[in-house]
C-alpha positions in Angstrom: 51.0 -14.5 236.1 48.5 -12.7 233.5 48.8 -9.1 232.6 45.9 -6.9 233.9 44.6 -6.3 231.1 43.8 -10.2 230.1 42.4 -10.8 233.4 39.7 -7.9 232.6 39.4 -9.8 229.4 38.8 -13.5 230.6 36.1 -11.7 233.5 34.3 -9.9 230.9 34.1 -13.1 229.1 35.5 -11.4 225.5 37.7 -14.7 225.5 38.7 -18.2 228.0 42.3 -19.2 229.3 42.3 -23.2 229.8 45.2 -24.9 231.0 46.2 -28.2 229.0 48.7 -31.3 229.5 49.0 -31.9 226.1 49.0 -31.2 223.3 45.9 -33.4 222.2 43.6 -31.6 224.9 44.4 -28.5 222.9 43.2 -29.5 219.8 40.0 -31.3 221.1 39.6 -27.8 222.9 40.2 -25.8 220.0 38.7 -27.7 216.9 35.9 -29.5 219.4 36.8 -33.0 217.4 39.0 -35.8 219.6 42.4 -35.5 219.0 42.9 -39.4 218.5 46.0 -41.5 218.9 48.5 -41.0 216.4 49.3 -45.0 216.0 45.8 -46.4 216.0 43.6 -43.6 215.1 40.1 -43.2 215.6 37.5 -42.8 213.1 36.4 -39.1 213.0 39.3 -38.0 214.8 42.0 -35.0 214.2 44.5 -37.7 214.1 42.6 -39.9 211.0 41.7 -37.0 209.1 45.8 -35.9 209.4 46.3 -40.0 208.6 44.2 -39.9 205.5 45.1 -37.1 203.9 48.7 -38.1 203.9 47.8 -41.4 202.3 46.1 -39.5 199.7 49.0 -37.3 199.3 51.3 -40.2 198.7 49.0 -41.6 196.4 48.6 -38.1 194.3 52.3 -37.8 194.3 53.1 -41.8 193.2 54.5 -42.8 196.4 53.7 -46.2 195.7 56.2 -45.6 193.1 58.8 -44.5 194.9 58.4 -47.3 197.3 58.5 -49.8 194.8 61.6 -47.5 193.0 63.6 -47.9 196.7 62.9 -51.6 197.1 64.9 -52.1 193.6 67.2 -49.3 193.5 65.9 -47.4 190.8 64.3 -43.8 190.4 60.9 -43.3 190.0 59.6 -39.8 188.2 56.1 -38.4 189.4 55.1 -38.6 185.7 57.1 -41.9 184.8 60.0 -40.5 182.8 63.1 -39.4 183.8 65.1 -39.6 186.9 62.8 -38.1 188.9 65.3 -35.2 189.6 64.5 -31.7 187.9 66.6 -30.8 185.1 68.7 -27.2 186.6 68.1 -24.0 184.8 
């Protein structure tokens, strides 16, 4: 299944091959932090981190805004001006 070569590799212990089932096992495996459920994340997790930063990236790019814009059918500019479209050049 492995070339030669990478089996010389793994038994001189230059690097590991680990069979996973998912996805999440990789990343504990890799970044040594729990992956975490995507729905209900844990605190500390891969999966929170990834949660909070896109809730701060809404909030730096006005998504509260936008929400707000969809609910009443208007446009909503990052800045406040506008129709949130970029003029073409």
């Amino acid at each position: 299944m492995l070339r030669d070569d990478v089996v010389a590799a793994v038994a001189a212990q230059r690097f590991s091959v680990h069979a996973v089932r998912h996805v999440d096992e990789a990343i504990e495996l890799l970044s040594g932090v729990p992956a975490g459920d995507a729905v209900a994340p844990v605190p500390d997790s891969v999966s929170a981190r990834i949660v909070a930063r896109l809730a701060d990236d809404a909030r730096l790019r006005g998504g509260s805004r936008r929400r707000a814009a969809a609910r009443t059918g208007t446009t909503a500019h990052p800045h406040g001006v506008g129709d949130g479209h970029a003029a073409s050049r």
